[in-house]
N, C-alpha and C positions, 0 to 999 in steps of 0.2 A: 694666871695662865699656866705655870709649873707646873701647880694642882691639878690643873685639871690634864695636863699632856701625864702625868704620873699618872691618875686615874685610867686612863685613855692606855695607857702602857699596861698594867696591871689588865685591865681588861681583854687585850688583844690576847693576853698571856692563858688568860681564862678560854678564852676563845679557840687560841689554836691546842690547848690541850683537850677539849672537848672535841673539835676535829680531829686528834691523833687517835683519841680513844675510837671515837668512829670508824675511822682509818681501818687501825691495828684490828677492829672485829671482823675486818672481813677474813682474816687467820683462821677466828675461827668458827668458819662458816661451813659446812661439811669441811674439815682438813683431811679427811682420806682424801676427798677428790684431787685439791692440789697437789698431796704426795703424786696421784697416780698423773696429773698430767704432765710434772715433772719429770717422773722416771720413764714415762712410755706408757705406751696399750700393751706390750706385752713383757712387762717387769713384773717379775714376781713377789711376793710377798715378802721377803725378806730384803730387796730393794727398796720397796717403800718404807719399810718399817725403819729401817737405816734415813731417809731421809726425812721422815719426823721424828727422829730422835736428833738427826743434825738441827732441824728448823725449831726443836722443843716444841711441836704441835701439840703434841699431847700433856702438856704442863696447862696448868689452868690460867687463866687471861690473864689475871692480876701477873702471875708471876712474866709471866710472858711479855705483859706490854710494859711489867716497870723494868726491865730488864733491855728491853728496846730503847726505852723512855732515858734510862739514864745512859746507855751508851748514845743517843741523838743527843744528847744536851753538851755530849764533848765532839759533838759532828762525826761520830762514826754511825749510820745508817746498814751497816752489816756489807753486806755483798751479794752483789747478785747472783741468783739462780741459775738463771739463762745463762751469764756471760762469766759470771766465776773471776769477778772483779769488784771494787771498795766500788759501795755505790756513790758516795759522796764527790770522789773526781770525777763521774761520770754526770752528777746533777750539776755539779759546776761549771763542767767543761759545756756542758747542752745550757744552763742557764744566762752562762753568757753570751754564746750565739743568739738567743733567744731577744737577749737584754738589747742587742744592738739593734735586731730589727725591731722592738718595740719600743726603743729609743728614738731611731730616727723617724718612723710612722707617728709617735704620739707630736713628737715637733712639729712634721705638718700637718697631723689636725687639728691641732691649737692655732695654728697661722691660720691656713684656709676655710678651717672648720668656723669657728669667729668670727673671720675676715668675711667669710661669705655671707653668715647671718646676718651680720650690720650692716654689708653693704644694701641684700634683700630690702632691708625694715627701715633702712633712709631710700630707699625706692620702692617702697611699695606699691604693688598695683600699675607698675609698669613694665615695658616688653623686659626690661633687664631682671625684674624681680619674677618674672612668669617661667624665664628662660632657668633660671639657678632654682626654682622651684622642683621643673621637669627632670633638672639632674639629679635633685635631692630625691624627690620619689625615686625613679631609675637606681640611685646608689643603695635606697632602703630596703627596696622591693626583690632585689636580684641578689641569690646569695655570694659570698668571697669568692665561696670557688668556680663558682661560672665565669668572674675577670680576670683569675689566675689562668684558668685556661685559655683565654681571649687573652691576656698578656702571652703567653706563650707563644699560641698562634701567629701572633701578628707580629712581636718583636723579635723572641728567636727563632723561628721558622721559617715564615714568610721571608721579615725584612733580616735576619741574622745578625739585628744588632747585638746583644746582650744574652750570656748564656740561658740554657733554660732552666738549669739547676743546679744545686749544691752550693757550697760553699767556698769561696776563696780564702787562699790563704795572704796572708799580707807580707810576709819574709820571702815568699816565693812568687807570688804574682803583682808586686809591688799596689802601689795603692789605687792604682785604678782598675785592677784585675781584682783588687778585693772588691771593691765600690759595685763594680757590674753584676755578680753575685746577688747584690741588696737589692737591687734598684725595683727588681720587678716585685717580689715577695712585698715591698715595702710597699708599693702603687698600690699592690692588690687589698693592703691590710689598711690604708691612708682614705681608699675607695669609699668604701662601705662607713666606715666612722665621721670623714668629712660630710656626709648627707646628713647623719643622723643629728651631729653635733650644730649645722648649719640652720638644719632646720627650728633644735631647739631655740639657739639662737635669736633667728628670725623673729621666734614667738614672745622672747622673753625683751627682746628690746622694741619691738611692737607697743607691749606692754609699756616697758618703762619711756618710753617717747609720746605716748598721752597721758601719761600719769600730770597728776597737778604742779609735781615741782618742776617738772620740766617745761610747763605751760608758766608758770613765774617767774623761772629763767628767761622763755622767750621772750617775757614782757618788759623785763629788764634790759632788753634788746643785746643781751651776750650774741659772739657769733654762735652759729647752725656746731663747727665744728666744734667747740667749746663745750656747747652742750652734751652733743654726742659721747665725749671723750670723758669728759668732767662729769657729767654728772649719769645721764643713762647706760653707757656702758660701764661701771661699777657694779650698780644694782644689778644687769641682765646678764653679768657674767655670773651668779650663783648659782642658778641652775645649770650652767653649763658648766661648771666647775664638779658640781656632782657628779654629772654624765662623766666628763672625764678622766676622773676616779675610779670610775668601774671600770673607765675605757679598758686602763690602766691594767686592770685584773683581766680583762678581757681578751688584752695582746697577748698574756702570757698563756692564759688559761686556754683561750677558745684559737689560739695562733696553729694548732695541730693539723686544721684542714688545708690553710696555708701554706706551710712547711712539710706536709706528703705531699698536696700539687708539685712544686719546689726542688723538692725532693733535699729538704736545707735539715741540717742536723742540728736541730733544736729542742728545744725541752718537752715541746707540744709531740714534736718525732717520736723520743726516747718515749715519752706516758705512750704511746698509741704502741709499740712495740713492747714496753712491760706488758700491759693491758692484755692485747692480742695471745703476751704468751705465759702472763699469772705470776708474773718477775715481785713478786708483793714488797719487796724492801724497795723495787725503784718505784713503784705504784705508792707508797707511802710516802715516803720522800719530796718526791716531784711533787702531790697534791697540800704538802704540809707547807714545802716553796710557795707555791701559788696560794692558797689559805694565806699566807705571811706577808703577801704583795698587796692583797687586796686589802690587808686591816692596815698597813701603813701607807697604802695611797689615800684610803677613807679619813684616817688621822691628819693626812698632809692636807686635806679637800677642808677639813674644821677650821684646821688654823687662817688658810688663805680669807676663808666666810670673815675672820675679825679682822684680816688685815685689809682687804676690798671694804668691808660695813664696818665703819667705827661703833655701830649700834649694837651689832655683835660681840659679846665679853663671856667668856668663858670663865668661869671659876671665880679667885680673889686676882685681879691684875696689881 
């Protein structure tokens, strides 16, 4: 198992330097243009030329991106453009905002996402598995931000339980003035994933509830729950384990439509504001983040597969 989490490590390293390289070409992709939409429409030439000799645009890529390359390997990411700030407390400060709403959303769609498929697949085909069915389409089919808005609507507008945006602080609004902040962003991002992950679910322990070894179980007369527990929900958790892996990549990455609903200062925020204004060091950064999320949820989804399937062995154990 070492071996192969070592291999596994070496790899992701291959990975996100081949992401950085991608990354870092977008530098240099016309760089007059960036010059000029930093300095304005109407800066003059010796403006821009001052601000690709700051950014080294006109140095060639090698030079350029191992010059990047090695200041990112001791966590300095340069500073931004736009804000004329270290990018790095900026990706930190947005990544952990970011962290808590996709913290507390992946918890409950591993409880209810799960919870709800096994409960479908030991009811199937009746009013209870038709009803959680209807919800599962409904959460798949209707995008995040159509229930962020309908959260808004109905809880801080209508009924004014719960702010409708930003961020609380926890030293100043004690802990349930921070908590109120989450609650909605989190519903809205818990929505959409709980159907997806239910449904897999459903299908996958479907599956393993007619397979032959759980028909041998039955014959052995174990209880109903035994079975369930012991022996088909192992197996039917692997595909759902994968789903939730990307989920993982997902909160962070795809959390930006979310969090401008929200209006929450998160890491998904900060990309859509680099993006919008060509900020390239927080554009680089923040995607190299999420690249780095995804390959060690993927790593942490292999190991689970031999800790769930004893048939699963990885490398020399």
């Amino acid at each position: 198992m070492s071996i192969y989490i070592l291999r596994r490590l070496m790899g992701i390293t291959g990975v996100l330097v081949v992401i950085s390289m991608l990354v870092f070409a977008i530098t240099q992709i016309m760089p007059g243009d960036v010059a000029n939409v930093l300095a304005g429409q109407f800066a003059d030439d010796a403006t821009i030329a001052a601000i690709e000799e700051r950014l080294g645009l006109k140095d060639p890529f090698y030079v350029q991106y191992f010059n990047w390359a090695v200041s990112a390997l001791q966590g300095d990411f340069g500073e931004s453009m736009v804000m004329e700030q270290p990018v790095s407390p900026m990706i930190a400060e947005a990544f952990g905002r970011s962290l808590v709403l996709a913290f507390f959303a992946f918890i409950l769609v591993v409880i209810f996402g799960i919870g709800i498929g096994v409960w479908s697949a030991v009811r199937r085909d009746k009013p209870t598995d038709h009803a959680l069915s209807m919800f599962s389409y409904l959460g798949i089919s209707v995008p995040e931000f159509f229930w962020g808005i309908v959260c808004v609507l109905l809880f801080a507008r209508l009924l004014g339980w719960l702010p409708s945006g930003g961020a609380g602080n926890l030293s100043e609004d004690g802990l349930l003035g921070w908590s109120a902040h989450l609650v909605l962003p989190v519903l809205t991002l818990t929505f959409t994933l709980v159907a997806h992950v239910s449904r897999l679910t459903r299908s996958s322990m479907i599956e393993a509830l007619d397979s032959q070894y759980v028909l041998n179980a039955r014959a052995k007369g174990l209880p109903e729950r035994h079975i369930v527990r012991g022996h088909a929900l192992r197996n039917a958790l692997l595909p759902s384990i994968t789903v939730l892996a990307i989920d993982v990549g997902w909160l962070l990455g795809n959390i930006v439509v979310v969090e401008a609903v929200f209006s929450y200062p998160g890491l998904g925020r900060l990309l859509l504001f680099a993006i919008e204004r060509h900020d390239l060091p927080l554009i680089q950064a923040g995607i190299l983040v999420i690249a780095l999320v995804y390959c060690l949820a993927n790593l942490a989804a292999d190991l689970l597969y031999a800790f769930l399937n004893p048939k699963i062995r990885y490398g020399q154990l």
